[in-house]
N, C-alpha and C positions, 0 to 999 in steps of 0.2 A: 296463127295456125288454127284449121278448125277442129273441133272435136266429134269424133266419129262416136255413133252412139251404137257399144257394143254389142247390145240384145237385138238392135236391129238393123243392125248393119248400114248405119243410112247419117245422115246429119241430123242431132237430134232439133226437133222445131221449139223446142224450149227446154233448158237447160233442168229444169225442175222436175220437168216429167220423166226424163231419164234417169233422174236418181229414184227416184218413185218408181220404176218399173226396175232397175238396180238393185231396189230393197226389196220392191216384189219377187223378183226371183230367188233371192238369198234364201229370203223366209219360206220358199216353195222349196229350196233346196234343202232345208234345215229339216222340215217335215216330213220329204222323204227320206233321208237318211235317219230318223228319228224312227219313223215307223218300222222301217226296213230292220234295225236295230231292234223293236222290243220285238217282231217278227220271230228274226233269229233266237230271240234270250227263249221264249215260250219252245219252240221246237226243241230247245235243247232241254229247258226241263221235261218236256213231257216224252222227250226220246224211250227210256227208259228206267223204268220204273226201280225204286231200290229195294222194295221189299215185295216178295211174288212168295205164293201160298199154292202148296200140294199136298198131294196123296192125302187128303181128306175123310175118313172114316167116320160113321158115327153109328154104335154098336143099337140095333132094334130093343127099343126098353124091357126090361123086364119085371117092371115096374112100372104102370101106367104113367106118364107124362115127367120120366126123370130117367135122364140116360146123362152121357159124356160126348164130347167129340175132340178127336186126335190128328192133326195135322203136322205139317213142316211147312216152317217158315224159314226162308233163306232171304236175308237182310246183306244187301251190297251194299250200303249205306253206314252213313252215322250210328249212333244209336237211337235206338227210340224204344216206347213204350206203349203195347196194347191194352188199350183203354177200359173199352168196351166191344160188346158183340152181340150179335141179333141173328135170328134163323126165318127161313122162309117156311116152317111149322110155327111159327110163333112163340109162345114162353118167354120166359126169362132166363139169360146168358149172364154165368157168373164163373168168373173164375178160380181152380182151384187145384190141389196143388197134397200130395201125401208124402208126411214125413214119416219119422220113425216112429211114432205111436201113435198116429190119429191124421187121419185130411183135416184139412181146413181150407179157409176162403182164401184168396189175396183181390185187393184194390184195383193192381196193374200188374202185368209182366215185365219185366223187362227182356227188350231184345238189342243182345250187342252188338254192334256193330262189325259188319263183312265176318258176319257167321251165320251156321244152319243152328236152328233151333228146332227140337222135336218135341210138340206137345205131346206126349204116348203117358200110359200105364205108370201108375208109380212116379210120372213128373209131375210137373205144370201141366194141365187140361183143360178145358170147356166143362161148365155145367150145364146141362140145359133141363129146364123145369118147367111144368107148364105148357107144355108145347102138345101140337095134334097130334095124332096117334101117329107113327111110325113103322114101317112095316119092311120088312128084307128085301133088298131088288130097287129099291125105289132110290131116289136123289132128294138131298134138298138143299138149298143155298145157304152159306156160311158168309154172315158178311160181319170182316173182323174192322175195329176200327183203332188206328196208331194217333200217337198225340200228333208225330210228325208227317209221316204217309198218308192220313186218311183213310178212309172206307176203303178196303178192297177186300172184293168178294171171291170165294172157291164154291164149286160144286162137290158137297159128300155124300158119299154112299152110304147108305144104311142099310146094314148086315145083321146076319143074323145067325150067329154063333151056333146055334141049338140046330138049325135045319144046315147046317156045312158051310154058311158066309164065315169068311173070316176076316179078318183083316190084315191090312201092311204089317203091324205094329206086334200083330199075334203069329205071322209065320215064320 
């Protein structure tokens, strides 16, 4: 009986070329369902994101180049840990944190997992030192960075208590 050659529908003219065109296709099938696959894995991570940053404030210095900034961070996620942080005024972003008799620094924050966290007054906060002059009415960019999230940036306001700004965290 003859052997129909099924990629091409026809009697194959040597038995060897058919398996070779056989394998050919497999291997063409393997790599689109391969790619189609990491395709979908990438849209799914990058659907939505697990940790998203707001209400942003950061009080006009009253102290040349040393003020705070106060945000909420809401973590849908695991847990993770804010690292570091940097401003679109420049300085240096350290974090820090007032207990019962004195502020001090901390390394990292921790942020728990499938919670809000408020950096405000009196908690965990933003240092920022060093940084260009800042003045009420104006923005400037906040980009915090998680061990596990990465960089993600908020736009904050800078107020100014004295002339009537005030912020989220003080009304």
């Amino acid at each position: 009986m003859p052997r129909i050659d099924l990629l091409a529908g026809q009697m194959p003219a040597r038995p060897a070329l058919a398996r070779r065109a056989a394998r050919t296709a497999a291997a063409a099938s393997l790599v689109t369902l391969a790619a189609a696959g990491l395709a979908g894995c990438y849209t799914k991570a990058s659907a939505t994101p697990a940790i998203e940053l707001s209400t942003a404030v950061v009080p006009q210095p009253s102290v040349p180049g040393k003020t705070v900034a106060f945000l909420v961070i809401r973590n849908d996620g695991g847990t993770d840990r804010l690292v570091s942080a940097r401003t679109s005024a420049g300085g240096r972003v350290s974090f820090g944190v007032e207990g019962n008799s004195a502020a001090h620094t901390l390394p990292a924050i921790s942020i728990p997992g499938h919670n809000v966290i408020h950096l405000a007054p009196n908690t965990d906060h933003l240092l920022i030192t060093g940084a260009r002059p800042m003045h009420g009415g104006t923005d400037i960019t906040l980009t915090l960075v998680f061990a596990h999230a990465g960089a993600i940036s908020v736009v904050a306001q800078v107020t100014n208590p004295e002339t009537g700004g005030s912020s989220y965290f003080n009304n």
